[in-house]
Rosetta silent file (secondary structure, phi, psi, omega in degrees, C-alpha in Angstrom):
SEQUENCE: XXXXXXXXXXXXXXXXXXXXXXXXXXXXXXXXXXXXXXXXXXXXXXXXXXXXXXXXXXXXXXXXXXXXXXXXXXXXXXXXXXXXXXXXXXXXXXXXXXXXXXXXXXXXXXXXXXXXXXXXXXXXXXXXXXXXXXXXXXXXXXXXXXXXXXXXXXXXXXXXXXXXXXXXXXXXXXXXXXXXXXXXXXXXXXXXXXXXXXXXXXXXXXXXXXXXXXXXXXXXXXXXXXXXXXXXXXXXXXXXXXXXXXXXXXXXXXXXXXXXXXXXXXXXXXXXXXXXXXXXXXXXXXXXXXXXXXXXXXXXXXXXXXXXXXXXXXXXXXXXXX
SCORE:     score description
SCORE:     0.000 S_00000001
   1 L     0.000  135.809 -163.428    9.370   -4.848  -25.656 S_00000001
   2 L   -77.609  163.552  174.563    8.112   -3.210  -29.010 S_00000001
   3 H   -46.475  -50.520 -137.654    6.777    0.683  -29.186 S_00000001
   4 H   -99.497   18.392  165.081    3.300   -1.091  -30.103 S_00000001
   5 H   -82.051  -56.316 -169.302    3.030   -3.390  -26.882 S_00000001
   6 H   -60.940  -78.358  173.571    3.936   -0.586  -24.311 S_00000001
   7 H   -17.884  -63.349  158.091    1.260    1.419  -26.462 S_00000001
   8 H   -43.438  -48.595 -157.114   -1.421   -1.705  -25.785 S_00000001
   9 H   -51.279  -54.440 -160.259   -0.431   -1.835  -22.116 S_00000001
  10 H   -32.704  -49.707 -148.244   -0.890    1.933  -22.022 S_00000001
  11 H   -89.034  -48.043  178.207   -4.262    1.770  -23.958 S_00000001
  12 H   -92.892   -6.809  152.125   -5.516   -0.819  -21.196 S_00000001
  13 H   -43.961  -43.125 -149.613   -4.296    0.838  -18.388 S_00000001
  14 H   -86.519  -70.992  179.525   -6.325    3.828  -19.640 S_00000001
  15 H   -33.022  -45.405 -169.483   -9.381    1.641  -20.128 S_00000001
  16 H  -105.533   -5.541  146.725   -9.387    0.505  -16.916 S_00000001
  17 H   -88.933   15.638  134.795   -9.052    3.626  -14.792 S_00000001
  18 H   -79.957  -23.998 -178.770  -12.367    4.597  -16.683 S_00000001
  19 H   -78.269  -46.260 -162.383  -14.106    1.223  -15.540 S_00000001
  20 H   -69.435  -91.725 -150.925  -12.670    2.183  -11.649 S_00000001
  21 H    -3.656  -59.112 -162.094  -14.436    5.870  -12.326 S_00000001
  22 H   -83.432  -32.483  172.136  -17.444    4.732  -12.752 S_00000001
  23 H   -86.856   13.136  166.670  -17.103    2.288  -10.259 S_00000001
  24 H   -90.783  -10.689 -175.011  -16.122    4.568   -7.690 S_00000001
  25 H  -108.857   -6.170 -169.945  -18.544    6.669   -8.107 S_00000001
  26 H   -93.714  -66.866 -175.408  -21.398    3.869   -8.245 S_00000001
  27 H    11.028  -88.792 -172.128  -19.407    2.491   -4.775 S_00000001
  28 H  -104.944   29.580  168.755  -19.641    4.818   -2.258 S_00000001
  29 H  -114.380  -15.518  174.802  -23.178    5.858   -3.128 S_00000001
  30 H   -82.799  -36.570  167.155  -24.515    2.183   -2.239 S_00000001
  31 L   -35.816  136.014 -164.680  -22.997    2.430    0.975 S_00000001
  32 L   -94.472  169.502 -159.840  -25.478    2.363    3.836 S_00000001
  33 L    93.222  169.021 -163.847  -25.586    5.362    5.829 S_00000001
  34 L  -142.394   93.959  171.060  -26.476    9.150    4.880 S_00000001
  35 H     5.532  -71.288 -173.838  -23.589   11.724    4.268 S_00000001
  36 H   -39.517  -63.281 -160.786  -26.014   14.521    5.280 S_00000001
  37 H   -65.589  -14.016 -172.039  -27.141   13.365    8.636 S_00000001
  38 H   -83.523   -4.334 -162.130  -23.245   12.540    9.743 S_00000001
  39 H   -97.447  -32.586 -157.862  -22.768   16.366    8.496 S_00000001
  40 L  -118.402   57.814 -176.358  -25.749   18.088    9.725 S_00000001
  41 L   -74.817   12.515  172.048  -25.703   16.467   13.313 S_00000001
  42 L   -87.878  126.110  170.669  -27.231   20.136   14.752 S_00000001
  43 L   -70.303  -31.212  155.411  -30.647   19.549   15.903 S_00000001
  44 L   -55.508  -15.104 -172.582  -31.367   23.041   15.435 S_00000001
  45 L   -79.835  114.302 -162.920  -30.910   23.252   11.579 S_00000001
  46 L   -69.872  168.104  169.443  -33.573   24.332    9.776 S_00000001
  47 H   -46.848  -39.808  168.245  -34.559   23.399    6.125 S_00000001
  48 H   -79.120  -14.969  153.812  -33.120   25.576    4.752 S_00000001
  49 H   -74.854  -39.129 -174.157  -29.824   24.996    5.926 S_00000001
  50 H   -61.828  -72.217 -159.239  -29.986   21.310    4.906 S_00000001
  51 H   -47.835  -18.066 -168.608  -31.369   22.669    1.171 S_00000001
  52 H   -99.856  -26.887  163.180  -28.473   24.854    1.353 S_00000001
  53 H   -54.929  -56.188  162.129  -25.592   22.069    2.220 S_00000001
  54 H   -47.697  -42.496  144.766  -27.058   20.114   -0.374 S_00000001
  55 L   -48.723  -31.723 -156.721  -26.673   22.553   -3.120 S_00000001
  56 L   -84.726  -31.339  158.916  -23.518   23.116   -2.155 S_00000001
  57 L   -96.706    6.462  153.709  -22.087   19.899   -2.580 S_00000001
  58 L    83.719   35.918  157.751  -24.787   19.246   -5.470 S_00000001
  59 L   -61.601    2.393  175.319  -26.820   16.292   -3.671 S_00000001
  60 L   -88.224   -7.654 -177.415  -29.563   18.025   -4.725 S_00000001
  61 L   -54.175  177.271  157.455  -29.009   17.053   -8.186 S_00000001
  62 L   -67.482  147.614  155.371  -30.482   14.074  -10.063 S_00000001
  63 H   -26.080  -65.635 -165.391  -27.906   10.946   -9.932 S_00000001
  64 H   -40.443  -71.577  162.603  -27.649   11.349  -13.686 S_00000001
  65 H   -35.152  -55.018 -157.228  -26.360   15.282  -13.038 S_00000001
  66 H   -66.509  -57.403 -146.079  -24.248   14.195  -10.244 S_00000001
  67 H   -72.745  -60.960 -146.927  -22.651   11.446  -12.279 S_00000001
  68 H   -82.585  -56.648 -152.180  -21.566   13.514  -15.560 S_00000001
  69 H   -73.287  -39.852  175.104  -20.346   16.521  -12.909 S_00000001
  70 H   -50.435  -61.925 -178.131  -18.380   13.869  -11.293 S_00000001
  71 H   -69.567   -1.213  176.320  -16.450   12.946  -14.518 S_00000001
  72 H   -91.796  -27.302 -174.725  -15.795   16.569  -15.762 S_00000001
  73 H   -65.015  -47.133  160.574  -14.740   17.497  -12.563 S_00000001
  74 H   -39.464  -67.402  171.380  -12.395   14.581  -12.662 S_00000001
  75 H   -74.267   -8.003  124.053  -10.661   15.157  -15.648 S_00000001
  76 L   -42.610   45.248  134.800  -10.292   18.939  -14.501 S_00000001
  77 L    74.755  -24.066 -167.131   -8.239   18.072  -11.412 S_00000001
  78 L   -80.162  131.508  157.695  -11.482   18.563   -8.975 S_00000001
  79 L   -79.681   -4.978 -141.622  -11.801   16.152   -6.372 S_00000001
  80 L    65.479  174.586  171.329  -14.574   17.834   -5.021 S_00000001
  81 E  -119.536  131.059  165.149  -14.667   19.148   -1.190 S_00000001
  82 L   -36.780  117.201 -172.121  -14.409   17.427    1.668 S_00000001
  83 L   -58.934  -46.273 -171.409  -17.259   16.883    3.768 S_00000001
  84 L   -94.474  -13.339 -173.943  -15.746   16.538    7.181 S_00000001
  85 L  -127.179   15.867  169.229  -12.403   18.841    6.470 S_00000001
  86 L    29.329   30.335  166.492  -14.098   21.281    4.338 S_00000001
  87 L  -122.022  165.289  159.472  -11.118   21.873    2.204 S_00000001
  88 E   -69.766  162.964  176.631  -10.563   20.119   -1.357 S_00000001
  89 H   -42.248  -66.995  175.545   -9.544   16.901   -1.690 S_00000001
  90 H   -60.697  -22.300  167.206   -6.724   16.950   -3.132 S_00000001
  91 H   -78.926  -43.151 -179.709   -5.076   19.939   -0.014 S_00000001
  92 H   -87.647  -18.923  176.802   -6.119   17.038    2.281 S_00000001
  93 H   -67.284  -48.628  170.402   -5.169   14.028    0.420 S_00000001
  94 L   -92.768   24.288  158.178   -1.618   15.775    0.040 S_00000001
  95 L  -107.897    2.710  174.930   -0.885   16.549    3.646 S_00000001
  96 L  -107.075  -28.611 -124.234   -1.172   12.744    4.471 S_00000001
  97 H   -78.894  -59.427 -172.398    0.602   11.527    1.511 S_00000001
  98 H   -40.586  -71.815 -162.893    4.719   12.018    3.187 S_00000001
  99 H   -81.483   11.576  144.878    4.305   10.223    6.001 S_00000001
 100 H   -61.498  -17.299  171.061    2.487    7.534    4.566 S_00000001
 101 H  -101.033   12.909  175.907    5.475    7.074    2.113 S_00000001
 102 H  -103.671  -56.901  177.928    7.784    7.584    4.718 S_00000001
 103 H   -70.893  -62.206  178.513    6.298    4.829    6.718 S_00000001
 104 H   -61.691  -27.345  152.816    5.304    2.108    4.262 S_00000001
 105 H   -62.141  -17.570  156.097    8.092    2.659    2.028 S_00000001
 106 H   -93.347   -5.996  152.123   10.376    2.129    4.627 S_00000001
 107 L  -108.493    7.577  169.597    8.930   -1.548    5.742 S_00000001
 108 L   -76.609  -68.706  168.263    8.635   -1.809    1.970 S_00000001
 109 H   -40.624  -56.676 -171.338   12.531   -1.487    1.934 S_00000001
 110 H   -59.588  -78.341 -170.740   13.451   -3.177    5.068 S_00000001
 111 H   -29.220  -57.600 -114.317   10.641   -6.518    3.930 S_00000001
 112 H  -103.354  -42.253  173.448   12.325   -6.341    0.479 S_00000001
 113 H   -42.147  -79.562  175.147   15.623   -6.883    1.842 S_00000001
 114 H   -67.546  -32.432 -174.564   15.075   -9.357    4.426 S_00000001
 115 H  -103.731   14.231  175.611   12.707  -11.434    3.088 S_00000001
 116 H  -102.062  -58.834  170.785   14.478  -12.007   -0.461 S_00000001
 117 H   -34.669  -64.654 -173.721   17.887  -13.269    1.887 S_00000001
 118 H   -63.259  -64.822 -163.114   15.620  -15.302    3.853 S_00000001
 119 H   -47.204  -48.984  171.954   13.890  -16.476    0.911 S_00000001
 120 H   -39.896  -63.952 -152.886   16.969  -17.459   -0.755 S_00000001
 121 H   -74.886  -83.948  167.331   19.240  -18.676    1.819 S_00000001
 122 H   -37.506   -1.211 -162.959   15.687  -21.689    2.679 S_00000001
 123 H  -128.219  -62.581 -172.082   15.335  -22.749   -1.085 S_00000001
 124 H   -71.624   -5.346  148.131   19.264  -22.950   -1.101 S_00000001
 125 L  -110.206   47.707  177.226   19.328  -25.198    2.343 S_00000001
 126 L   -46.714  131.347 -175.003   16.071  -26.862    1.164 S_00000001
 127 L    83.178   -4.313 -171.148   15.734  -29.428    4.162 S_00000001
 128 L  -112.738  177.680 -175.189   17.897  -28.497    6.613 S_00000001
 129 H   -77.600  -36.394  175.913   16.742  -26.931   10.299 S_00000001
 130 H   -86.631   -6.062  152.481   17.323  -23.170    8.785 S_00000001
 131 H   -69.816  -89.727  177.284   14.888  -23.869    5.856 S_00000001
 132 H   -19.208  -35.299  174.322   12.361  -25.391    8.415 S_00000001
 133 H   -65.351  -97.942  176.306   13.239  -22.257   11.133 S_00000001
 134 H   -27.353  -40.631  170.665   12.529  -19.667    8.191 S_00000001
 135 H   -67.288  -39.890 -167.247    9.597  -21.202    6.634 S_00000001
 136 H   -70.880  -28.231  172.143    7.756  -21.527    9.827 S_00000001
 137 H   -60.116  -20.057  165.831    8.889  -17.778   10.864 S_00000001
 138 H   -83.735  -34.806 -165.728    7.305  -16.844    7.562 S_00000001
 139 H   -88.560   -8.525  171.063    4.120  -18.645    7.537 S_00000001
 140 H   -86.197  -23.695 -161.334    3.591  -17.263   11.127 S_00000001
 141 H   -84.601  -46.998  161.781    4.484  -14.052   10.281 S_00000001
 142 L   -99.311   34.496  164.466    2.385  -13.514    6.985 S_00000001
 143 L  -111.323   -1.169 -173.461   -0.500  -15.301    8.571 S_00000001
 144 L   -60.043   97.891 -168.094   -0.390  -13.156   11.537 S_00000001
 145 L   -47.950  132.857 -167.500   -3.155  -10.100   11.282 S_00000001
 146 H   -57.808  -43.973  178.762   -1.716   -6.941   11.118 S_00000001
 147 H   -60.684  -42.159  162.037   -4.012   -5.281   13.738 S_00000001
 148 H   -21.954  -86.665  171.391   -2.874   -8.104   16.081 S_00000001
 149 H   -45.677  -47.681  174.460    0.599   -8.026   15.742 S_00000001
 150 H   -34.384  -55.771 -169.832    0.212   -4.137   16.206 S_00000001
 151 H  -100.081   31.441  150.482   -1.632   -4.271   19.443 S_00000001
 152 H  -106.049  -66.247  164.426    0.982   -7.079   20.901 S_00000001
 153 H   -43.127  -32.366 -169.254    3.793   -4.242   20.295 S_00000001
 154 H   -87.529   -5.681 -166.372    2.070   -1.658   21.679 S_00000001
 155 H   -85.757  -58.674 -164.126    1.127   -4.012   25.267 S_00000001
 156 H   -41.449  -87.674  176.233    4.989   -5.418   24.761 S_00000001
 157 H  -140.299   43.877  162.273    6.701   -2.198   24.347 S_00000001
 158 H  -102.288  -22.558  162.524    4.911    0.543   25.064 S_00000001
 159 H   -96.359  -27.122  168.361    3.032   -0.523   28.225 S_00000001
 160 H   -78.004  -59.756 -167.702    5.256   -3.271   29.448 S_00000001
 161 L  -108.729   19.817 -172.368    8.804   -1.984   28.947 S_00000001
 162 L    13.359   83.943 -177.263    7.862    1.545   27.821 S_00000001
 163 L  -100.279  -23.077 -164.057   10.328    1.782   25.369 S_00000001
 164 L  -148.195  148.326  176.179    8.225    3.398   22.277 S_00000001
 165 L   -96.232  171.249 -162.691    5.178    5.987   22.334 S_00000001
 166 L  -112.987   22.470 -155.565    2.292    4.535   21.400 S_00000001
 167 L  -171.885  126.718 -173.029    0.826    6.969   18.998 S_00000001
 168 L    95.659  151.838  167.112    1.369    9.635   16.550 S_00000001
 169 L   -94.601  -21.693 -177.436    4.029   10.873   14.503 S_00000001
 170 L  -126.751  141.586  152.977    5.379   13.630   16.851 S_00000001
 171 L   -99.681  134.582 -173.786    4.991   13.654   20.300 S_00000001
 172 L   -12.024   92.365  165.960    1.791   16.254   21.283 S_00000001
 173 L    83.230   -3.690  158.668    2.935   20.004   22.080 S_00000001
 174 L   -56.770  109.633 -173.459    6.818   18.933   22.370 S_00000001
 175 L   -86.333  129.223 -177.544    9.286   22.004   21.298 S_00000001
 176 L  -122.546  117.849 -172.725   12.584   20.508   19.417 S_00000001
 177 L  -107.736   31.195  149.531   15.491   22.679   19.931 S_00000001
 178 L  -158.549  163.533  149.635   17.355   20.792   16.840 S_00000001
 179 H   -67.710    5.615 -178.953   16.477   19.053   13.960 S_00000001
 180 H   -86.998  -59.757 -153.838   18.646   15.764   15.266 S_00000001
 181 H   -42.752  -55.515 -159.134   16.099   16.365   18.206 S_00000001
 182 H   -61.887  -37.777  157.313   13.032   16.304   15.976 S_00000001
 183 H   -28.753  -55.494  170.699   14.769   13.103   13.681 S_00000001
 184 H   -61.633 -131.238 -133.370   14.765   10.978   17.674 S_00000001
 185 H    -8.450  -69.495  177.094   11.292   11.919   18.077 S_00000001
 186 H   -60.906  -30.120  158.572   10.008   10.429   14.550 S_00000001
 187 H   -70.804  -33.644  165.297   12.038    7.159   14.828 S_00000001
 188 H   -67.941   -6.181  166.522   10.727    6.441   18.150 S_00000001
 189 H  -121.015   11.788  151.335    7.422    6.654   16.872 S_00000001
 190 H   -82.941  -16.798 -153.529    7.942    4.941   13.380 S_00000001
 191 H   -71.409  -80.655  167.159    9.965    2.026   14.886 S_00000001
 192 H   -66.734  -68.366 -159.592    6.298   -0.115   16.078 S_00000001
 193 H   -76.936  -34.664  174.780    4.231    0.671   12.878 S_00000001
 194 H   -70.240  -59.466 -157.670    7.684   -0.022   10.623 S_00000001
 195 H   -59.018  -54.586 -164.876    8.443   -3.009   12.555 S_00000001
 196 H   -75.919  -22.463 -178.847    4.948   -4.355   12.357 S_00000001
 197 H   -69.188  -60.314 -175.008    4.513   -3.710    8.838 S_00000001
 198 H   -49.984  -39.484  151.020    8.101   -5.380    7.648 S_00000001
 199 H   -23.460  -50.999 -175.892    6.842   -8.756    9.501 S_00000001
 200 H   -95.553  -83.417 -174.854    4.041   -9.520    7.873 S_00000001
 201 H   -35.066  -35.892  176.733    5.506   -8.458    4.183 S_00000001
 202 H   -45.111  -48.038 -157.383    9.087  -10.319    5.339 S_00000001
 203 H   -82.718   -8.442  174.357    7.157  -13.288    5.476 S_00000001
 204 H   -58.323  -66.816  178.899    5.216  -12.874    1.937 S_00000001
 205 H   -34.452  -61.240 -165.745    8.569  -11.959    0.433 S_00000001
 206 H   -56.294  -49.717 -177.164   10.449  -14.836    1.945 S_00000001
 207 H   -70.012  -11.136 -170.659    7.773  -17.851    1.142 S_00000001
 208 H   -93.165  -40.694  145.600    7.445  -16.339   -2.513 S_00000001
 209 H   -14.796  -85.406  155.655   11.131  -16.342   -2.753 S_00000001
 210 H   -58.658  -66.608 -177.954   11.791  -19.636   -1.546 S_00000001
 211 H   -66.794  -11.878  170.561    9.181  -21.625   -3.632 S_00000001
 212 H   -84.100  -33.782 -179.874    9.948  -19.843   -7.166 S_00000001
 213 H   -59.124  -47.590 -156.255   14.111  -20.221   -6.290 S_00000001
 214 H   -69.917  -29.668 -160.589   13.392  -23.870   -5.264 S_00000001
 215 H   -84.234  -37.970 -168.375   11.226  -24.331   -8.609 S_00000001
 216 H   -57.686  -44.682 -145.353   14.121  -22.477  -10.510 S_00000001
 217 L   -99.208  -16.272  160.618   17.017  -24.719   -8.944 S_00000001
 218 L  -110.266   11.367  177.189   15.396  -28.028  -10.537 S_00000001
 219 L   -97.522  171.152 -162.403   15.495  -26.906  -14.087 S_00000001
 220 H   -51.814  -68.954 -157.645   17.812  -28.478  -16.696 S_00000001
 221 H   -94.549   49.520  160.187   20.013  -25.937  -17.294 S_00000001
 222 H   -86.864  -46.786 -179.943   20.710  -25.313  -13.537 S_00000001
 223 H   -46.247  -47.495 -164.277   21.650  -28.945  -13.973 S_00000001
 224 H   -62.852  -53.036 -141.180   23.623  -28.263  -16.994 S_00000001
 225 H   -95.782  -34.233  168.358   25.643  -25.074  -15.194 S_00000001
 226 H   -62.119  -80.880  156.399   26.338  -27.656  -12.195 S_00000001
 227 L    17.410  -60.466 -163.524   27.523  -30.046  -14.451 S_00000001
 228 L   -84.290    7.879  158.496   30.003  -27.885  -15.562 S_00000001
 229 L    99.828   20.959  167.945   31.891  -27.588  -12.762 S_00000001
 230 L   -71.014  133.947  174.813   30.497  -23.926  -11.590 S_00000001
 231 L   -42.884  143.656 -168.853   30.878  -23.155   -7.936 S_00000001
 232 H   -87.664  -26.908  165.984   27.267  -23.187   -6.533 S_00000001
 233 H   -58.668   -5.376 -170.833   27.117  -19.952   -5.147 S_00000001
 234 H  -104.900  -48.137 -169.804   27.999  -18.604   -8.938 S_00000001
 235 H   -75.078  -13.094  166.045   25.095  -21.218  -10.353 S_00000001
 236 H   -93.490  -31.038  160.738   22.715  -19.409   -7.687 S_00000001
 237 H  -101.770  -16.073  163.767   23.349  -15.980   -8.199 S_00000001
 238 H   -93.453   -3.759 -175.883   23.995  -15.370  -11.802 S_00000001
 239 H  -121.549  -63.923 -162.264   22.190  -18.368  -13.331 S_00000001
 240 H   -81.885  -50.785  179.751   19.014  -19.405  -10.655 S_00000001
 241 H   -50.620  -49.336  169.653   18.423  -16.210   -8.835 S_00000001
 242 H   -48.624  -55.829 -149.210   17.427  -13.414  -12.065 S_00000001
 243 H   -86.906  -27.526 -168.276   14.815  -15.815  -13.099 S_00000001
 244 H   -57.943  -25.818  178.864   13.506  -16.673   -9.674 S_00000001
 245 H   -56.030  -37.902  176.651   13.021  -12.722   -9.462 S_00000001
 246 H   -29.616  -86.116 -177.591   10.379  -12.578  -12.231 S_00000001
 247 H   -54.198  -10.239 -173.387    7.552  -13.254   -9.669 S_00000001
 248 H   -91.754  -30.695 -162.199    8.980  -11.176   -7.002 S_00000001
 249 H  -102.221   10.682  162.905    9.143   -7.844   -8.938 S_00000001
 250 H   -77.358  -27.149 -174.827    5.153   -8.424   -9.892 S_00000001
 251 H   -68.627  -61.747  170.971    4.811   -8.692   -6.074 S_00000001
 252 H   -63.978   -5.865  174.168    6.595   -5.909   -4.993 S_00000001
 253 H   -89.338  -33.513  156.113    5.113   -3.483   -7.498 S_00000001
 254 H   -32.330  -92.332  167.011    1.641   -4.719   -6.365 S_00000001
 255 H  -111.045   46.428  152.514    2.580   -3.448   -3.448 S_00000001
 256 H   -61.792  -26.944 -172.349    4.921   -0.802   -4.076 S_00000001
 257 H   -59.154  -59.694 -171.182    1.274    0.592   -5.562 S_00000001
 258 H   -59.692  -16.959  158.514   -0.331    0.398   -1.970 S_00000001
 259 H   -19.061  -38.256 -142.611    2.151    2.450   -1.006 S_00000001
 260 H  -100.635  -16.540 -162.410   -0.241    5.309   -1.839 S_00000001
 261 L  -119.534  -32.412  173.113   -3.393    3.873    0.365 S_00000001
 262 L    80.681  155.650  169.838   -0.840    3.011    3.298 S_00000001
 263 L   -55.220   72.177 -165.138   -2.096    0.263    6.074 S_00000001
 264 H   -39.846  -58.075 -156.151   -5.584    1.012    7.308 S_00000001
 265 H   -79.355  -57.518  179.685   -5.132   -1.265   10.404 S_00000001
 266 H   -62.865  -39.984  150.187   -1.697    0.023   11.266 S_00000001
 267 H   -59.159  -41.373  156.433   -2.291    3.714   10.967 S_00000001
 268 H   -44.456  -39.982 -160.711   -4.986    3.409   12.601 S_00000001
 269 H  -104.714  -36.925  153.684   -4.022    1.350   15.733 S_00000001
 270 L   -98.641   29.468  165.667   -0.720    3.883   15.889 S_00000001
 271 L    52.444   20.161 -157.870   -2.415    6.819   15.016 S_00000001
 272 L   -94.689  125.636 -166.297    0.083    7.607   12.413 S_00000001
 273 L   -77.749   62.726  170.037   -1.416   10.356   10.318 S_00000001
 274 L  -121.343 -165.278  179.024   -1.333    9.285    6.910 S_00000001
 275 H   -60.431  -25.378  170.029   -4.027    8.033    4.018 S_00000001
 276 H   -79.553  -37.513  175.931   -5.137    4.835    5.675 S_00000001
 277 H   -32.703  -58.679  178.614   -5.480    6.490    8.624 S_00000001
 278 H   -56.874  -36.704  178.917   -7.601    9.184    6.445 S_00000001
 279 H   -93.454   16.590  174.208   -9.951    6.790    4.610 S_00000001
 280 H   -80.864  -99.121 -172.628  -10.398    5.127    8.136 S_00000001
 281 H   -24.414  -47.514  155.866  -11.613    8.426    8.881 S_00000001
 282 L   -54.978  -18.667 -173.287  -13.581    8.906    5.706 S_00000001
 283 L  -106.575   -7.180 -173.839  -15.364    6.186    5.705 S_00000001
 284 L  -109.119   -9.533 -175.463  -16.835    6.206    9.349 S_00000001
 285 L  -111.355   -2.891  177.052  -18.033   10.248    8.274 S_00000001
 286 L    55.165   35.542 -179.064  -19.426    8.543    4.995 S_00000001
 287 L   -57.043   58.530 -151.323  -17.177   11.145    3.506 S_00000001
 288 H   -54.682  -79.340 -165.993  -18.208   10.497   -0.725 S_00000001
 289 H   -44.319  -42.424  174.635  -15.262   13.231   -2.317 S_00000001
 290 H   -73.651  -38.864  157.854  -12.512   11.972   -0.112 S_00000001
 291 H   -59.843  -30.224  154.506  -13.301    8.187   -0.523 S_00000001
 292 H   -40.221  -49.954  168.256  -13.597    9.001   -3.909 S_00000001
 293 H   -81.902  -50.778 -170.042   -9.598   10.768   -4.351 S_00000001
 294 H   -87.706    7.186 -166.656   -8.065    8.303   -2.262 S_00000001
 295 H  -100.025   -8.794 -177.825   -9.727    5.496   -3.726 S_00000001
 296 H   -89.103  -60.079 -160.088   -8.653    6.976   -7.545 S_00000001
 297 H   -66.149  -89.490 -171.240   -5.119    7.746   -6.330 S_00000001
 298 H   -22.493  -44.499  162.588   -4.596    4.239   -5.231 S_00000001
 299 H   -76.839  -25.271  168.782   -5.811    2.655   -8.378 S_00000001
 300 H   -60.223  -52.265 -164.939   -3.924    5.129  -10.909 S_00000001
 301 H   -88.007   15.168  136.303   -0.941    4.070   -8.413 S_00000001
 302 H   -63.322  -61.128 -168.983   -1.533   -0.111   -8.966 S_00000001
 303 H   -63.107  -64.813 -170.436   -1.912    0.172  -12.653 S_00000001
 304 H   -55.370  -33.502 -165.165    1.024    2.182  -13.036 S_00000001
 305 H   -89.987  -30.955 -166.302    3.006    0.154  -10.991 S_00000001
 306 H   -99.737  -14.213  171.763    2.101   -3.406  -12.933 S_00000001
 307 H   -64.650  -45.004 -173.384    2.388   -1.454  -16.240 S_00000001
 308 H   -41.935  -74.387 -142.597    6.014   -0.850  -14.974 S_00000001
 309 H   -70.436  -32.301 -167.583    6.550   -4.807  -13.583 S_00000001
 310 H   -81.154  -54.421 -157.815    5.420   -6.004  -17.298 S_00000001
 311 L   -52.672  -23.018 -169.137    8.279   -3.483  -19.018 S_00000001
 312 L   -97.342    3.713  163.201   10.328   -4.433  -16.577 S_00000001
 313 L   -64.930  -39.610  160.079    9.871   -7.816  -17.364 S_00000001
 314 L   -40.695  -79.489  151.082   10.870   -7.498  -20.909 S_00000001
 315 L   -13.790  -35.577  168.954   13.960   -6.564  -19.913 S_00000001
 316 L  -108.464  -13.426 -175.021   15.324   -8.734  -17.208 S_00000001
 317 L  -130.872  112.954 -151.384   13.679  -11.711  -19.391 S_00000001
 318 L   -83.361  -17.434 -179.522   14.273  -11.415  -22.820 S_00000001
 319 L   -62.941  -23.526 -158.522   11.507  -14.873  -23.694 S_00000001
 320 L   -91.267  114.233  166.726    8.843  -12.327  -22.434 S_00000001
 321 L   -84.467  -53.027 -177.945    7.738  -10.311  -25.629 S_00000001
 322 L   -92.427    0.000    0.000    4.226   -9.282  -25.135 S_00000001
């Protein structure tokens, strides 16, 4: 790919985390409900306390004023302060950030794994009872709601065979006399939110997999490389398999991006204290600076990631210029 593509991509990258500015900041001001009243829930507070919360976080301003303060503060690193944790943004935004990349990056891995085998392994026994087994375990698996599936592990096996806690990243007021110790503790409670996460992406992976390999595996010169008397496992992984990838690494960078925003429904429903959890949280306190940072982080960390998947297209596919 030339200097003066990556330089377009770059240019519209740029462009278009200035469109999300403004519409983030347009957003979560349309939203019904009223910041103040979830803040200033004392029945005692006089006017001048309200007049004084409201300067402080500059609702007293005009929209116009608000708007302009938003974007300087923005390119100046300010996030603003948090309504409900009364720190900046960015000190609370980057105490959830680990174990949200701890968890989703690790059913990111595991899915990425498993469901690129399984995809393969169905498109290369197209027709047989282990294509038919795998597709329908994928189509149940990515139509299956996340929140569901969650709250069938936690009946399964945290209340039935109470095997897994059901909550949390640590367990509550526990003292770890090793770091091995503290290492148990955090796999038994990553196990059910990793598990349930790799399911539903396994089966994305797998069905995307299988139908580009299958589409791959009927072109000529697959025919041609058969022809020639190559072994078929050699015409499947060095001939049919690279290009079948092509759609798979736009998928996974898609959501390698979401990495960054984490599951809402699975942090939530296992309590695991990372950013979906946190805009969960933000969004029920009608929390405008903090929906504001993680909703900015997340889109800087899409764009970035599909800028990547076209360079890295160039590169595994030499037909792709632009």
């Amino acid at each position: 790919m030339h200097k003066g593509t990556i330089a377009k991509k770059l240019f519209y990258a740029f462009v278009t985390i200035m469109i999300v500015l403004v519409f983030n900041y347009i957003l979560f001001r349309v939203l019904p409900g009223d910041p103040l009243a979830m803040m200033m829930r004392n029945p005692k507070a006089t006017p001048e306390m309200i007049e004084g919360i409201k300067h402080f976080y500059g609702l007293d301003q005009p929209w116009h004023i608000q708007f302009f303060t938003y974007f300087k503060n923005m390119f100046a690193g300010d996030f603003g302060t948090s309504f409900v944790f009364k720190a900046p943004v960015i000190q609370v935004v980057a105490g959830r950030i680990l174990p949200t990349v701890l968890l989703v990056g690790l059913a990111e891995i595991i899915a990425i794994l498993v469901g690129i085998v399984i995809g393969v392994l169905a498109a290369w026994k197209r027709g047989t009872r282990l294509d038919v087994g795998t597709l329908g375990f994928s189509l149940i698996t990515y139509s299956v709601p996340t929140f569901w599936l969650g709250m069938i592990m936690i009946v399964i096996f945290c209340v039935g065979l109470h095997l897994f806690p059901t909550s949390g990243m640590f367990t509550p007021g526990k003292s770890f006399i090793s770091t091995g110790a503290m290492l148990h503790d955090l796999v038994k409670h990553m196990v059910l939110p990793v598990l349930t996460m790799s399911l539903v992406l396994i089966g994305e992976y797998a069905l995307t997999m299988r139908n580009t390999l299958i589409d791959v595996l009927s072109e000529d010169y697959i025919t041609t490389a058969r022809a020639k008397g190559f072994r078929e496992r050699y015409v499947l992984t060095k001939h049919a398999l690279p290009n079948a990838m092509l759609p798979m690494i736009t998928i996974i960078a898609i959501n390698f991006g979401f990495i960054v925003a984490g599951a809402i429904q699975v942090e939530t429903i296992f309590s695991w204290p990372g950013l979906g959890r946190l805009m969960y949280e933000a969004l029920s306190a009608r929390d405008y600076p903090l929906l504001q940072g993680i909703f900015l982080l997340v889109t800087v960390c899409v764009i970035v990631a599909n800028v990547l998947a076209d360079i890295t297209y160039a590169y595994i596919d030499p037909r792709v210029k632009n």
